[in-house]
Every structure is written in structure tokens, then in C-alpha cells.
N, C-alpha and C positions, 0 to 999 in steps of 0.2 A: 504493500500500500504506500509504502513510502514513495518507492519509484512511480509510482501513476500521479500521487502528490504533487510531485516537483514537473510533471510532465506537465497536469494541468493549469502549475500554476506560471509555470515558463511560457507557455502557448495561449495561456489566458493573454498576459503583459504584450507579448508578442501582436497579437489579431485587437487589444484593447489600441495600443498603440496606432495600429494602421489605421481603423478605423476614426479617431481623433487625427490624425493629420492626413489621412486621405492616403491612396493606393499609390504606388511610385509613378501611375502612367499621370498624375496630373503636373503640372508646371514646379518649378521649382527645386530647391534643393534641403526644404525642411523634412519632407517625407522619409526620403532615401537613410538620408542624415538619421532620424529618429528613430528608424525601424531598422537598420545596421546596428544602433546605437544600444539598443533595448535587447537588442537579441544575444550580444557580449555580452550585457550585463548579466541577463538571466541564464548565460553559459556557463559564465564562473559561478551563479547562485547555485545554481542547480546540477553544474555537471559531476559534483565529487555522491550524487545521491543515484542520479538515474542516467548519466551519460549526456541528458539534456541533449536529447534529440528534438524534442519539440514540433517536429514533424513528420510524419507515417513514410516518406521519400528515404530521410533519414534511416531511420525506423528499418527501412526496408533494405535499404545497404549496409548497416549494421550486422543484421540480421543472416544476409549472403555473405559477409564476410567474415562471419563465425565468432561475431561477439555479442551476438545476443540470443538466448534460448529460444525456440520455438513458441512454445508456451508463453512467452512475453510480449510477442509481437500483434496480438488481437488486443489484450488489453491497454499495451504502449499506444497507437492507436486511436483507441476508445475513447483514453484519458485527453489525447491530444483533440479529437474532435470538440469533447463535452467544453474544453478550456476554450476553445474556436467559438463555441455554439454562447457559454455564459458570456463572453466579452463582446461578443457582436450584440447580445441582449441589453449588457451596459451601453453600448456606443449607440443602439436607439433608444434608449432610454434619458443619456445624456444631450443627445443630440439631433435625434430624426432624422435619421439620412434616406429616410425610407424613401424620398421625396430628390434625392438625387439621379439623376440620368447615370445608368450603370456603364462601364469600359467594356465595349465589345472588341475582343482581338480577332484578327483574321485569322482563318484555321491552322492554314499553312503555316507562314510567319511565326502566330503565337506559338503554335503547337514546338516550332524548332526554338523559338526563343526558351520556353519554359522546360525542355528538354537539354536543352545545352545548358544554363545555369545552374538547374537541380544539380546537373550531373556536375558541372563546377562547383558547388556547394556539396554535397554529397562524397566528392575526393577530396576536397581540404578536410571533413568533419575525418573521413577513415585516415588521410595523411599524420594530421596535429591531434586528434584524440585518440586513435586508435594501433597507430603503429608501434612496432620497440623502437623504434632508430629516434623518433620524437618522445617517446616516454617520458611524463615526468616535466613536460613543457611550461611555461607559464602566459605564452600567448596562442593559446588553441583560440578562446573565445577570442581575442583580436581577429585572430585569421578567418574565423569563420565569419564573423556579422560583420567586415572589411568585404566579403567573396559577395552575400547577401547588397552590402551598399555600392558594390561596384555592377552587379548584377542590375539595381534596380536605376540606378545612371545608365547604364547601355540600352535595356530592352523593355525599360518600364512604360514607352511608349507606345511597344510593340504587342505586350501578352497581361501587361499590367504588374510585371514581376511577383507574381506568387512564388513560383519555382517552394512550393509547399501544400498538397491539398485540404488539411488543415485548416489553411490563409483562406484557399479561395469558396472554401465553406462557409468559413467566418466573414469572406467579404461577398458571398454571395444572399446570404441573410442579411447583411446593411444593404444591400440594393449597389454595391460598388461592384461588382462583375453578375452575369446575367444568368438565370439555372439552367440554362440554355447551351451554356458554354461549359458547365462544371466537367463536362467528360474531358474535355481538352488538360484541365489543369491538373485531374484525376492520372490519366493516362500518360499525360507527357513527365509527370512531374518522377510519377513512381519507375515509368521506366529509365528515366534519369538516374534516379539510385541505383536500379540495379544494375546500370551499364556502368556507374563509378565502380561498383561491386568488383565487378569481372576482371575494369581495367587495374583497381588495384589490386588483387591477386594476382593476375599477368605478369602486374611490374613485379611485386613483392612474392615468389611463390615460396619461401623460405617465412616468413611472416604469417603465421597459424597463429 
């Protein structure tokens, strides 16, 4: 329970945060900035309890890369969703976004945007937390919500930057991506992970 704890309560701050400053596809450079920024922080909160994966993509290249049980991976998950589902309830409750025009990505496009970044996010997270050669690091969370704010500068115009399905759960109940779309960010995002999966066993196959 601890571990589902700190899942939901990283992925809460996480989808709380977007939703308060809006999704990376809109103008500006406070979004990126505070959603890079939040997701460090609650890396080092959270990652000495549950790995602070914070997101099912995550989650799921962990998972192929033989550090996380079977048995953990439904309810790791689970925890991330419910933490997506409670914070988008705060950000309409704070704020009404209900009433916002949602970010429609184009298939193509989004579909390779949020595929390429997961999976750039998803091999920093197996790189800096996961590896022995990095063991024991103290900038995992830098590298990781750095890969997240450089992801959401490059393509947050293009897919909305979830590159987390989680996100676009939590941003598809504030009315900021459309339910329409949700298979895109479902699909691209997971098989992101597990294509970092593969590649990093490729590189590392001495790293079990």
C-alpha cells in the first residue's frame, strides 16, 4: 500500500499541476516549466518508496525490464489512474475548464510525437533509476522531468505532450484533450515504454 500511496500521490501533483497551468500545446513557457518542475520534485519525494513511476508507460518498461513484479503492475496502474482521475476533479472544481476548447493532435504526427518522447522518457527513467552503472545517483529526478520539459518544448504543439496515459486521462476529464483521441495517447504512449524496454536490454544485456 505504501507503493500505490506515493504512486497516487506523485501522479495526483503531476495531472493537478497541468491542469492549473494548462497542457504544454498552449503558448508559452510557464507550463512546460511547471510540469518538468513538479514531476522532479515528486521523483525524489516518492522515488526511494515506489520507484515513482507515476505513469503506466513507465510502469510498463519497468516492468519488461525486470524491475518490477508482475503482480504490481495492474495495481501500479490503478493507483496512477485514481491520482489522474482525483486531480482533474480538483482542477474542475478549482477552476472549470470544463468550458475550455480541448487540443486535438493529428493522428499521424501526435501518434509519432507521443511515441518518440514516452520512449525518450521511459530510457532516461530505466538509464538514471534503474541501471548499476548509474546506481546510487543523485540527479535521476533532474534527468527525468529535464527529458518531460524538453519533450513538452519540442512536440507540445504537436500531441499536447502527455507522453503518459495517466496525463491524458486526467487531461481528458478537464476537457484539455478530447475522448476521442484517448486511444492515441493510450497506445503511443505504452508502446513507447516498451520499445525503451527492449532498447535498453539491447544496449545493457549484462544489466539483469
Amino acid at each position: 500500500m505504501r507503493k500505490l500511496g506515493s504512486e497516487f500521490i506523485g501522479t495526483f501533483f503531476l495531472v493537478l499541476t497541468i491542469g492549473c497551468t494548462g497542457i504544454a500545446a498552449v503558448p508559452g513557457v510557464i507550463a512546460p516549466l511547471a510540469i518538468g518542475s513538479v514531476l522532479m520534485v515528486m521523483i525524489y519525494a516518492g522515488g526511494h518508496v515506489s520507484g515513482a513511476h507515476y505513469n503506466p508507460a513507465v510502469t510498463t518498461a519497468v516492468f519488461l525490464r525486470g524491475r518490477l513484479p508482475a503482480a504490481e503492475v495492474v495495481p501500479y496502474m490503478a493507483a496512477q489512474l485514481a491520482g489522474a482521475a482525483a486531480a482533474a476533479g480538483v482542477v474542475l472544481f478549482f477552476t472549470k475548464v470544463e468550458n475550455v476548447a480541448p487540443f486535438y493532435a493529428t493522428r499521424h504526427a501526435g501518434f509519432a510525437a507521443e511515441f518518440l518522447f514516452t520512449f525518450a522518457l521511459a530510457y532516461v527513467v530505466l538509464n538514471v533509476a534503474t541501471a548499476k552503472a548509474t546506481s546510487g545517483n543523485s540527479y535521476f529526478g533532474l534527468a527525468i522531468g529535464f527529458t518531460v520539459l524538453a519533450g513538452a518544448f519540442a512536440v507540445g504543439h504537436i500531441s499536447g505532450a502527455a507522453f503518459n496515459p495517466a496525463v491524458a486521462v486526467g487531461a481528458s476529464i478537464m476537457g484539455l484533450l478530447p475522448w476521442s483521441n484517448i486511444w492515441l495517447y493510450v497506445a503511443a504512449d505504452l508502446l513507447g515504454g516498451a520499445a525503451a524496454a527492449l532498447v535498453f536490454k539491447g544496449l545493457n544485456p549484462e544489466d539483469r
